[in-house]
Backbone as CSV, one residue per row, in Angstrom:
resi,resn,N_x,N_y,N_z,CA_x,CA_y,CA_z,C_x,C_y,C_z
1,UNK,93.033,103.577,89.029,92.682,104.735,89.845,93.547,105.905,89.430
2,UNK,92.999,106.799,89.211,93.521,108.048,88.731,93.742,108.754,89.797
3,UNK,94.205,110.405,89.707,94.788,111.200,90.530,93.545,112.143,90.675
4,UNK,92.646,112.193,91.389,91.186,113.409,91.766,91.880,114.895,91.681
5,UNK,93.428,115.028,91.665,93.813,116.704,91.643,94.720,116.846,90.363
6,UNK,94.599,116.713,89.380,95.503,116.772,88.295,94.672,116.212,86.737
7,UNK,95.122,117.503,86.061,94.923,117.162,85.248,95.406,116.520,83.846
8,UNK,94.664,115.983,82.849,95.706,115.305,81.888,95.918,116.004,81.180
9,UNK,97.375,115.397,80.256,97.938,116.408,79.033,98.267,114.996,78.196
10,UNK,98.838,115.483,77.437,99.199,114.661,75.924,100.840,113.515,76.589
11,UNK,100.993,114.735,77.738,101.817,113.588,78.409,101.715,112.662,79.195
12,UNK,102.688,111.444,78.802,102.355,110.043,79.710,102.379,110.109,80.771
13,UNK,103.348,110.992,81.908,103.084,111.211,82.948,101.898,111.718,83.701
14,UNK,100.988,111.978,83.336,99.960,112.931,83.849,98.686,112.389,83.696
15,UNK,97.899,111.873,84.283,96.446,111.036,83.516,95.055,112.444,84.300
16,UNK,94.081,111.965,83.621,93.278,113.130,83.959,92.384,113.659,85.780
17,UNK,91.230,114.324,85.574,91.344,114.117,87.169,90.198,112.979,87.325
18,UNK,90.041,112.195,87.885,89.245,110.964,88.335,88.467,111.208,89.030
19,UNK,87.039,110.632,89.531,86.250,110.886,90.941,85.107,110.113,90.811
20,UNK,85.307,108.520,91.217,84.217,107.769,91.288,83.056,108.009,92.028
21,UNK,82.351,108.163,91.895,81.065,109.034,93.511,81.102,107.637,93.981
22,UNK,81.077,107.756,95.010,80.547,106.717,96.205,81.564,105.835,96.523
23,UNK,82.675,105.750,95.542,83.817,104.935,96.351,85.271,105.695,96.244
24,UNK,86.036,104.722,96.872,87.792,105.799,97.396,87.633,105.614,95.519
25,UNK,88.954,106.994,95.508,89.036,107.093,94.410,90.401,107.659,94.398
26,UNK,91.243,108.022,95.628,92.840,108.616,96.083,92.784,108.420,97.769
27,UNK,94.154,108.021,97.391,94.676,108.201,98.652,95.792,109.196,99.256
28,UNK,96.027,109.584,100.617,97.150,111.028,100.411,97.593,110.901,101.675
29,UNK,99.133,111.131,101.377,99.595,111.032,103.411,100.214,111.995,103.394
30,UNK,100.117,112.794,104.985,100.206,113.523,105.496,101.718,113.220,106.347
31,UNK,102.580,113.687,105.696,104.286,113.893,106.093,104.633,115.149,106.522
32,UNK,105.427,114.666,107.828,106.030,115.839,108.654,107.479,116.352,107.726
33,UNK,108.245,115.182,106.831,109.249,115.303,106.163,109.201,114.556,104.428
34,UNK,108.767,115.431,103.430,108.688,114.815,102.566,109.729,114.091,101.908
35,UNK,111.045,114.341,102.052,112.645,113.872,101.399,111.942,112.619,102.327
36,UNK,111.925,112.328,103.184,111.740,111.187,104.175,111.080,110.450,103.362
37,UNK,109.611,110.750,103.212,108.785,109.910,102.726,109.162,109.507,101.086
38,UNK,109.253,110.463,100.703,110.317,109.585,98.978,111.154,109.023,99.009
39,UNK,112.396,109.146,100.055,113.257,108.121,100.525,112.639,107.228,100.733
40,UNK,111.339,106.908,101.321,111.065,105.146,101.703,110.295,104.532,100.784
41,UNK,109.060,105.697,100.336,108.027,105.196,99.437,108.598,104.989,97.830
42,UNK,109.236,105.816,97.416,109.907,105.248,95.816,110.374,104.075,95.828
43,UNK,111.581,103.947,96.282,112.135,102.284,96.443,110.939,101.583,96.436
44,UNK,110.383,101.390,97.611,109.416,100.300,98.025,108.362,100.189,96.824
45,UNK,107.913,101.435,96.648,106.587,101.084,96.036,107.264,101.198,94.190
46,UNK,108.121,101.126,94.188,108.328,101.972,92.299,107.831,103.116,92.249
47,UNK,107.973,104.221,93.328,107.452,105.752,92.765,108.321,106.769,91.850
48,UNK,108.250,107.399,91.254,108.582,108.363,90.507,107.711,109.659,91.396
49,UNK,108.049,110.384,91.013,107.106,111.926,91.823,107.201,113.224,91.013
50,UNK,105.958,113.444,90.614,105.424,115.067,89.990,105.109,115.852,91.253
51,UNK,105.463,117.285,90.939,104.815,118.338,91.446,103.525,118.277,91.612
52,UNK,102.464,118.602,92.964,100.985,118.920,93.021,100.983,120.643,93.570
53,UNK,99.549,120.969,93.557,99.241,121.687,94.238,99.707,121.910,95.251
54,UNK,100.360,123.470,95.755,100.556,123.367,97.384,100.104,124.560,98.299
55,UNK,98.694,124.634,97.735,98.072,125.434,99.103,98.146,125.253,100.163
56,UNK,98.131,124.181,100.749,97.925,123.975,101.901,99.793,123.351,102.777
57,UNK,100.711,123.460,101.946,101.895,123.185,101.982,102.534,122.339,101.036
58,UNK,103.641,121.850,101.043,104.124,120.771,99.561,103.636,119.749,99.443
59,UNK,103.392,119.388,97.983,102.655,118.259,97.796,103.053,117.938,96.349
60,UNK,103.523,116.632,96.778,103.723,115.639,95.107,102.578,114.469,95.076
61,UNK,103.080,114.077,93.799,101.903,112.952,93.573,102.683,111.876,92.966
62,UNK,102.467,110.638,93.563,102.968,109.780,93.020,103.073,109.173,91.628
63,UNK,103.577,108.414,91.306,103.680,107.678,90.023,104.005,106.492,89.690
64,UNK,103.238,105.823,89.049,103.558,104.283,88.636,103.345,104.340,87.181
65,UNK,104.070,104.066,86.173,103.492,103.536,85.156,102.633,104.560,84.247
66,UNK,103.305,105.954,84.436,102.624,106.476,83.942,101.545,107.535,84.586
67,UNK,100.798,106.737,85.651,99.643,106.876,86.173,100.396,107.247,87.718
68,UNK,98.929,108.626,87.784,99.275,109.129,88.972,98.565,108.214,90.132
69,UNK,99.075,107.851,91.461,98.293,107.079,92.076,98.284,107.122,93.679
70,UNK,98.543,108.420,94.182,98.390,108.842,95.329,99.270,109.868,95.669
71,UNK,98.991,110.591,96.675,99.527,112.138,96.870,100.854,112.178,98.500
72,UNK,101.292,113.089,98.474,102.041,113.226,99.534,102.266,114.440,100.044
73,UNK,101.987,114.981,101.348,101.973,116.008,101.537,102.190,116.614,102.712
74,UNK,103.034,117.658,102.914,103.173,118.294,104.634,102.081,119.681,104.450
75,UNK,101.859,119.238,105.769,100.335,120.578,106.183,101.130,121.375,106.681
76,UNK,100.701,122.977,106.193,101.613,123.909,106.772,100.717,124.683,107.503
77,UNK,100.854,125.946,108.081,100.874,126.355,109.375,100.655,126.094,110.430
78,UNK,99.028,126.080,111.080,99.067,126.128,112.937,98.652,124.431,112.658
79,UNK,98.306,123.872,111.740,97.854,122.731,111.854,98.636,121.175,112.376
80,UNK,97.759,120.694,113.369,99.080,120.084,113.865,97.899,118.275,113.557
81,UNK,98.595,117.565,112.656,97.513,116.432,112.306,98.958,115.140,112.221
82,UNK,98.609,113.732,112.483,99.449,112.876,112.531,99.870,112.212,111.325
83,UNK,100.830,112.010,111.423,100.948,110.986,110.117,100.091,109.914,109.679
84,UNK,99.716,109.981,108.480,98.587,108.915,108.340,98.270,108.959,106.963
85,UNK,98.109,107.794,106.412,97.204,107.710,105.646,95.904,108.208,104.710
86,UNK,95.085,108.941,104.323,93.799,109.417,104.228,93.540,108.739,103.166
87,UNK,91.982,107.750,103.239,91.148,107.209,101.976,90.675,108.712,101.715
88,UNK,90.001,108.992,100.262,89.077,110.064,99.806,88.151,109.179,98.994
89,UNK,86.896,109.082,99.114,85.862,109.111,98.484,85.216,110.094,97.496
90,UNK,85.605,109.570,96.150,84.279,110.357,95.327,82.976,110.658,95.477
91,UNK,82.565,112.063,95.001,81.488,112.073,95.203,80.745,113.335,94.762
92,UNK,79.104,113.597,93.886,78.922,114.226,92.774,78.714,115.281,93.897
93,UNK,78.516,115.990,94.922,78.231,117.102,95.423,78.785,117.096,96.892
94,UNK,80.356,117.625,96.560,80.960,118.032,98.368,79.891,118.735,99.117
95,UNK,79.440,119.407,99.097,78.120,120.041,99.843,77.366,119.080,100.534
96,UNK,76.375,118.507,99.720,75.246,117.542,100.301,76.726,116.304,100.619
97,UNK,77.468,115.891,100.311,78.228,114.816,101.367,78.426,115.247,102.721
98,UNK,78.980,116.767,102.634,79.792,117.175,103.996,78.016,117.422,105.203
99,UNK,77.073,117.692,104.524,75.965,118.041,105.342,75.386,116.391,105.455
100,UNK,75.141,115.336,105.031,75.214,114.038,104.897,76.148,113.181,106.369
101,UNK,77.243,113.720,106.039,78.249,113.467,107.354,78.159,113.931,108.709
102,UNK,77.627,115.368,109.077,77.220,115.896,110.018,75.438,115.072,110.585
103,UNK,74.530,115.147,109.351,73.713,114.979,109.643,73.464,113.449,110.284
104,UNK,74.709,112.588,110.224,74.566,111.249,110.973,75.770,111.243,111.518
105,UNK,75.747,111.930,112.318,77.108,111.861,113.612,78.378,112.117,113.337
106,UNK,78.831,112.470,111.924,80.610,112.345,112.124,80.340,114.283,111.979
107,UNK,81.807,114.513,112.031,82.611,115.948,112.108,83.158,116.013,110.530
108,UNK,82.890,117.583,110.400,83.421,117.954,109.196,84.314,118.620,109.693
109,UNK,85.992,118.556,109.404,87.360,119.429,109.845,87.144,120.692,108.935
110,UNK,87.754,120.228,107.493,88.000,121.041,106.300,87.174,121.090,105.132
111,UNK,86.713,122.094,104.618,85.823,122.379,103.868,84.277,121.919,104.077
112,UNK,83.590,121.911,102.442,84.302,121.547,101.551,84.777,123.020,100.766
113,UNK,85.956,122.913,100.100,86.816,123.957,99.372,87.631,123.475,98.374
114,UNK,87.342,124.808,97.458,87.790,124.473,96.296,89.233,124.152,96.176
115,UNK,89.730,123.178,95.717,91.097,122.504,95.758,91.247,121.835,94.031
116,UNK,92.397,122.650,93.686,92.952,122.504,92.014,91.661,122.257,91.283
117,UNK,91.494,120.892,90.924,90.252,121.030,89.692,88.998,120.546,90.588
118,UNK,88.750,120.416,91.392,87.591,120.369,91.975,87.190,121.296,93.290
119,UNK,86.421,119.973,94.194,86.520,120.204,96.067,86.416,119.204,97.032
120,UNK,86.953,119.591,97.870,87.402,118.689,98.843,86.969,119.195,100.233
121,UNK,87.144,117.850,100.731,86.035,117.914,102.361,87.501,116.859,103.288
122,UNK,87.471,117.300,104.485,88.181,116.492,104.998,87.182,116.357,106.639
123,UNK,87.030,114.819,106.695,86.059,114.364,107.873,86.296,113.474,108.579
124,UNK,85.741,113.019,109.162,85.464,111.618,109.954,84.356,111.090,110.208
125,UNK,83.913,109.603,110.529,82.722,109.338,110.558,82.385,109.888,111.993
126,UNK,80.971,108.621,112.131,80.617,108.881,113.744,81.119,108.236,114.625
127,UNK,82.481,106.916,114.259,83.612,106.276,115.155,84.721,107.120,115.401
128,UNK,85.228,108.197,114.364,86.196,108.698,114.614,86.789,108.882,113.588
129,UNK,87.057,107.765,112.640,87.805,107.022,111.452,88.047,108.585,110.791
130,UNK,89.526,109.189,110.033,89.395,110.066,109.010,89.342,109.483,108.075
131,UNK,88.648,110.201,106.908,88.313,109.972,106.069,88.179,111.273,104.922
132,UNK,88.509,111.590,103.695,88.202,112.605,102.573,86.843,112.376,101.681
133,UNK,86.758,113.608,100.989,85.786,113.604,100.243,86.063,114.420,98.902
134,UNK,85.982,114.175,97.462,86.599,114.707,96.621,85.376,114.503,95.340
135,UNK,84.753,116.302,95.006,84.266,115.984,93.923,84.748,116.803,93.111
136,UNK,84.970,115.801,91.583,85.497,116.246,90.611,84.917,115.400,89.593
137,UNK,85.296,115.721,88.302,85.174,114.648,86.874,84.581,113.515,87.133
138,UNK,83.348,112.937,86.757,83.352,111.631,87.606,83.874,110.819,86.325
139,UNK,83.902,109.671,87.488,84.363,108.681,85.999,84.094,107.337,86.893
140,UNK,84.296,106.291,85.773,83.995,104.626,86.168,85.451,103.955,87.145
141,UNK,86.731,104.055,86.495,87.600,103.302,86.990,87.450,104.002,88.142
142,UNK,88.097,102.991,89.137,88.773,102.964,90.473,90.425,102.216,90.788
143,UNK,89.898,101.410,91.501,91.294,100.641,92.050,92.122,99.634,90.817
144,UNK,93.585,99.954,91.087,94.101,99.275,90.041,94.477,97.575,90.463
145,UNK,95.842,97.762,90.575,96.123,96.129,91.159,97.435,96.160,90.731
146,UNK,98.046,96.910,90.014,99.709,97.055,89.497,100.520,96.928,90.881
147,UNK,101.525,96.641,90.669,102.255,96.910,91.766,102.643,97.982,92.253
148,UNK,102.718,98.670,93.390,102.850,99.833,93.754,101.787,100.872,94.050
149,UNK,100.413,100.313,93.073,99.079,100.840,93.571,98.360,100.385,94.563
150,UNK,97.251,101.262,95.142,96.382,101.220,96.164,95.280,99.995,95.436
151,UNK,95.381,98.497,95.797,94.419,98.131,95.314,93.139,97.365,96.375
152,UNK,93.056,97.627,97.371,92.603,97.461,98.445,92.315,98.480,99.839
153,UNK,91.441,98.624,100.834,91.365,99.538,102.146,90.659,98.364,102.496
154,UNK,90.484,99.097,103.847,90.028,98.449,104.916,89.336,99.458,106.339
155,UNK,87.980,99.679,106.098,87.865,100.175,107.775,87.949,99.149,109.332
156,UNK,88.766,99.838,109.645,88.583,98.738,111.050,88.022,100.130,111.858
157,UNK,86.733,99.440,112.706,85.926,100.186,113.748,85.265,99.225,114.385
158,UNK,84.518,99.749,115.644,83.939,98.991,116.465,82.319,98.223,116.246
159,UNK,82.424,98.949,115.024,80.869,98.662,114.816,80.901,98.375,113.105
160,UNK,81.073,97.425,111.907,81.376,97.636,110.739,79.659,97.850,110.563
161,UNK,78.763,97.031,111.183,77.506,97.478,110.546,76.746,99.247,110.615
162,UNK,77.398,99.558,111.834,76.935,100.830,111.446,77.585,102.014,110.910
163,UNK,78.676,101.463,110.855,79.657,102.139,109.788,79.211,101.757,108.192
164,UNK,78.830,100.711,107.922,78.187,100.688,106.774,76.970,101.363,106.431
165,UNK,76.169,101.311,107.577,74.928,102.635,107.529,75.220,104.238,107.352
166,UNK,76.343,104.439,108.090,77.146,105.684,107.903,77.273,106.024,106.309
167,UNK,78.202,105.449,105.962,78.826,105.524,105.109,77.948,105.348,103.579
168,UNK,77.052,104.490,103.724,76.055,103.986,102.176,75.250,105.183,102.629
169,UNK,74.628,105.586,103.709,73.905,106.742,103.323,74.446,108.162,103.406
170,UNK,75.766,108.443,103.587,76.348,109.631,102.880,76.671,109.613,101.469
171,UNK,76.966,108.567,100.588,77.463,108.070,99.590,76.419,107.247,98.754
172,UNK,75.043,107.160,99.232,73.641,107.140,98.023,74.127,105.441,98.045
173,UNK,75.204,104.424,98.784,75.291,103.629,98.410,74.139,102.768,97.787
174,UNK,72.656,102.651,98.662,71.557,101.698,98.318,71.017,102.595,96.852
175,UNK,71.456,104.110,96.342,71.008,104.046,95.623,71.778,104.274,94.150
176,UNK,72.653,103.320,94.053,72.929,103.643,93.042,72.842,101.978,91.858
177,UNK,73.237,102.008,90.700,73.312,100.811,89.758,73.934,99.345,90.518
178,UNK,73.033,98.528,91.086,73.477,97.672,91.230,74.586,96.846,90.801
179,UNK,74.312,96.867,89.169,75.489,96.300,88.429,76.400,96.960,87.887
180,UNK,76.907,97.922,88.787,78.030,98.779,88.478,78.558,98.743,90.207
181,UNK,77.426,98.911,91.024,78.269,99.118,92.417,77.433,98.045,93.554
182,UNK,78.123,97.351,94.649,77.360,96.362,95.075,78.223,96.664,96.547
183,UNK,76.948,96.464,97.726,77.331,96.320,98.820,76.818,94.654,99.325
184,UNK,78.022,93.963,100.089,77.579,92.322,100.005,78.733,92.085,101.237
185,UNK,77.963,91.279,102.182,78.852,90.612,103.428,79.597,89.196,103.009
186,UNK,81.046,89.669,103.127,81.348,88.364,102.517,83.020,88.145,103.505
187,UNK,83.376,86.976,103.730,84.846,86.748,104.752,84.732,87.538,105.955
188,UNK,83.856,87.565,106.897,83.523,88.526,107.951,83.672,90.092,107.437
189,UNK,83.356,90.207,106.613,83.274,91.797,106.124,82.094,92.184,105.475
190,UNK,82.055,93.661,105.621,81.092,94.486,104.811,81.644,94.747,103.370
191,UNK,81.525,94.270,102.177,82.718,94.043,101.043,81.600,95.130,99.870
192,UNK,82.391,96.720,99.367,82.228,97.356,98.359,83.009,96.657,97.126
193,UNK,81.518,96.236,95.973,82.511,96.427,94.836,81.925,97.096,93.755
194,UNK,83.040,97.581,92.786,82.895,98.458,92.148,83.117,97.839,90.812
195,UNK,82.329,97.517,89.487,82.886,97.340,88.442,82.905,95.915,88.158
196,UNK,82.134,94.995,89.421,82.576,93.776,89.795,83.950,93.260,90.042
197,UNK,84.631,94.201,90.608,85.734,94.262,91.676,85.801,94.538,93.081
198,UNK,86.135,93.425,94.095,86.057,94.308,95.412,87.393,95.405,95.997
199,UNK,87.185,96.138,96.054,87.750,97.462,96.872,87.939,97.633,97.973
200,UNK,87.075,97.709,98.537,86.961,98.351,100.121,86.028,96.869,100.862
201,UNK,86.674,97.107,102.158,85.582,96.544,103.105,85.836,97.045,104.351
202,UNK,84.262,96.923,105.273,85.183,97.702,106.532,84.750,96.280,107.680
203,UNK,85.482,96.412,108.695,85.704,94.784,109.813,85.482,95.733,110.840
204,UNK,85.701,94.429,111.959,85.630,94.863,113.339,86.808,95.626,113.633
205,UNK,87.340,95.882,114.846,88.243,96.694,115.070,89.080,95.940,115.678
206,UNK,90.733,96.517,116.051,91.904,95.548,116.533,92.087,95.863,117.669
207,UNK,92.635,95.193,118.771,93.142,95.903,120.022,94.384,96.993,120.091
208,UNK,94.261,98.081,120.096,95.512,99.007,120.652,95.324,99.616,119.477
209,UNK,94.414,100.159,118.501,94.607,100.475,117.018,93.328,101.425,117.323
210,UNK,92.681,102.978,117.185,91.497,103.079,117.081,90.852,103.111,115.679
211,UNK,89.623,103.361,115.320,89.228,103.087,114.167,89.811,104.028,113.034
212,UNK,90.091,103.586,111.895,90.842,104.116,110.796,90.671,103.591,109.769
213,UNK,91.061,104.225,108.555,90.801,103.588,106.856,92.456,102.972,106.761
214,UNK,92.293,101.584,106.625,94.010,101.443,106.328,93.993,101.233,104.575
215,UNK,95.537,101.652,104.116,95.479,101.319,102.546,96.128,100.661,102.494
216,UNK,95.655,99.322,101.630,96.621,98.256,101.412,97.577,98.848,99.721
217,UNK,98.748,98.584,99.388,99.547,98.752,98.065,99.560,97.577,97.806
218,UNK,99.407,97.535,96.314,99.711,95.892,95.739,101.491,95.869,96.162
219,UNK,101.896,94.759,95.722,103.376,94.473,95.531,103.301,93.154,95.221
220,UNK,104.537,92.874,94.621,104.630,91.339,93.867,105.388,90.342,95.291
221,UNK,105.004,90.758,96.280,105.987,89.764,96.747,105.808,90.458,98.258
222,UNK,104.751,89.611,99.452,104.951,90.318,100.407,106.300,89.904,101.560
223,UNK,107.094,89.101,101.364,107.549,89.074,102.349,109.239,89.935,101.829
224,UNK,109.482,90.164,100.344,110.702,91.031,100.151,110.045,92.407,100.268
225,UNK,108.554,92.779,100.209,108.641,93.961,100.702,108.442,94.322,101.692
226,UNK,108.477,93.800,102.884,109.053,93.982,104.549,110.207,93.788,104.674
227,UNK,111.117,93.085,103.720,112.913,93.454,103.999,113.107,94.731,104.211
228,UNK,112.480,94.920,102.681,112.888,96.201,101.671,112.346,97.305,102.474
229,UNK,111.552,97.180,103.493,110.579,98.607,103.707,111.509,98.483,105.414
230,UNK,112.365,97.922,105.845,112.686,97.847,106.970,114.754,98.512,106.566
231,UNK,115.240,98.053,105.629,116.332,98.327,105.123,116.013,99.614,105.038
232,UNK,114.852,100.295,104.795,114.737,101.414,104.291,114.264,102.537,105.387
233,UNK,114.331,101.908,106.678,114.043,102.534,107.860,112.621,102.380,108.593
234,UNK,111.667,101.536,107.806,110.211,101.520,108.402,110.532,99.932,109.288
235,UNK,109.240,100.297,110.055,108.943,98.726,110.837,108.164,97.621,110.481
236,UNK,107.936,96.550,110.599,106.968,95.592,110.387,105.945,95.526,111.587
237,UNK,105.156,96.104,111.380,104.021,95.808,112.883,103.365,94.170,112.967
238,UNK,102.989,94.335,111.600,102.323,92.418,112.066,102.921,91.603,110.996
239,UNK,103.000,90.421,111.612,103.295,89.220,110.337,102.592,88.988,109.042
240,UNK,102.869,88.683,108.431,102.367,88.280,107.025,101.188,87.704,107.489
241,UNK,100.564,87.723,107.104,99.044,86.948,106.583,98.244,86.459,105.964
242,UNK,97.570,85.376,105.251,97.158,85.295,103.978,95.136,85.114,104.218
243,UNK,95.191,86.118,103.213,93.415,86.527,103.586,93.302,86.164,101.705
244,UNK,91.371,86.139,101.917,90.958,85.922,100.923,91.378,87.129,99.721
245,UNK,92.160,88.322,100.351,92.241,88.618,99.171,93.916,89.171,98.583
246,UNK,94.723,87.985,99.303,96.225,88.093,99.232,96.754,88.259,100.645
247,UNK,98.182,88.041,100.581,99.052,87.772,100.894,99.235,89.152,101.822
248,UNK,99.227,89.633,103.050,99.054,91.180,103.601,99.937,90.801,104.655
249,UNK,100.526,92.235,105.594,101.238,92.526,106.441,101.310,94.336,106.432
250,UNK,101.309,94.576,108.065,100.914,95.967,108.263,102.468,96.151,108.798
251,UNK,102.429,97.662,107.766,103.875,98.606,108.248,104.278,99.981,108.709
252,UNK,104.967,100.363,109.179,105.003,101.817,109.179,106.091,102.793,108.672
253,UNK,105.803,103.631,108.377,106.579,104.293,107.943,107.898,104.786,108.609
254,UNK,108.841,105.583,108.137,109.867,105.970,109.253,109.154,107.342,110.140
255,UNK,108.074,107.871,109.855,107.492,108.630,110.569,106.616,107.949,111.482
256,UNK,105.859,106.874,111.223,104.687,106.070,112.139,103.800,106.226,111.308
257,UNK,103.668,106.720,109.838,102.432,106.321,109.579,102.049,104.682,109.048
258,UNK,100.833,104.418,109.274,100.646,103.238,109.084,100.200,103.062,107.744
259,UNK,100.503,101.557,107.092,99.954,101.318,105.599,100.054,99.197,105.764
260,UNK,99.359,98.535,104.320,99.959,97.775,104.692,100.016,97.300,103.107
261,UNK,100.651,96.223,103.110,101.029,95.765,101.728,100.461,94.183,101.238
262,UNK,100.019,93.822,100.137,99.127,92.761,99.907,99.992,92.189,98.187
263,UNK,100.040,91.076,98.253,100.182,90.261,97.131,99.387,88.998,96.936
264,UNK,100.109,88.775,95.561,99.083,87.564,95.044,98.955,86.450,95.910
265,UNK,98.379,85.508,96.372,98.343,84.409,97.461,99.599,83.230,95.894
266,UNK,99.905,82.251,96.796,101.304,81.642,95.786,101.970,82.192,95.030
């Protein structure tokens, strides 16, 4: 998964701008204190951090390996939004998405507007869930699986089937290449895959949690990275867990935003 706001150069740090249509393609959190959030997220995750765009206030972009692989950012002026997470979805026309989204129940906040090399939409469905929208460059890759990358989400809402109706028909899901992109119910989930990889799925919803996109980060090892992410000032909200697709446990940040972390099962 590439970086949807940056472009490439001849240098290793920098990969080009990415934008799968129809599935996440970046993720970006919204920090009240960015020193904060590089204080917790480098350690934990192996970040390094470049300069981004900062219209809308400061913003870096992470780094693993070279590869840019999610954003960080404080919103500046009257805007007052929580710490969190944001999935962004690719997609070939911010326009017809953001009118797509309205036209089956969710809210369009922001845009869509032009942002560095593309545009961007910031929404929610018709549960609530935020969610982005980012068209730029399209391209094939998506989710990686390195450590420190986003290689997994998750919607939890009250309804996953009609959140899957939501969502496949803002995003052309039924119509695009089967054997490139596949929607399929599989481990009590609605399971996107991309590439013949699964990505995304969205579930029922949790008690005391309302509906939201959570991002899982790979890591080699989930239970040293709940030491490590607690030494480092965040909390452990739930215990380890082992699901069909690794080893998971949900955390928060030293601000409250939520994330959770997944490894290999043994």
């Amino acid at each position: 998964m590439g970086d949807p706001m940056g472009e490439k150069t001849v240098d290793e740090k920098t990969v080009r701008v990415r934008c799968v249509p129809g599935a996440p393609c970046w993720v970006s959190l919204t920090a009240r204190d960015l020193d904060l959030a590089k204080a917790f997220y480098g350690p934990l995750l192996g970040w390094s951090f470049e300069p981004g765009p900062d219209r809308w206030g400061p913003y870096l972009r992470a780094v693993v390996d070279g590869v840019e692989v999610a954003g960080l950012g404080v919103i500046g002026g009257d805007w007052q939004v929580p710490v969190a997470w944001t999935t962004v979805f690719g997609t070939e026309s911010a326009d017809q998405s953001a009118d797509g989204v309205r036209e089956r129940g969710g809210t369009v906040g922001v845009g869509p507007l032009a942002f560095d090399a593309g545009r961007i939409v910031l929404a929610s469905d018709s549960a609530g869930a935020a969610f982005g929208i980012w068209e730029g460059e399209p391209a094939d890759e998506t989710w990686m699986g390195a450590p420190g990358t986003p290689s997994w989400i998750e919607l939890r809402t009250p309804d996953p089937f009609a959140a899957a109706l939501f969502y496949g028909e803002v995003f052309r899901w039924d119509g695009r290449d089967p054997a490139h992109f596949e929607v399929r119910y599989e481990h009590e989930r609605v399971v996107l895959r991309v590439e013949g990889r699964s990505i995304a799925a969205l579930r029922g919803a949790e008690a005391g949690l309302g509906p939201h996109w959570e991002v899982f980060f790979s890591v080699a090892d989930t239970g040293a990275a709940l030491r490590q992410a607690v030494e480092l000032g965040g909390k452990v909200v739930g215990d380890p867990v082992d699901t069909p697709y690794g080893r998971v446990a949900r955390l928060s940040d030293p601000e409250g935003g939520l994330f959770s972390v997944i490894s290999p099962l043994g």
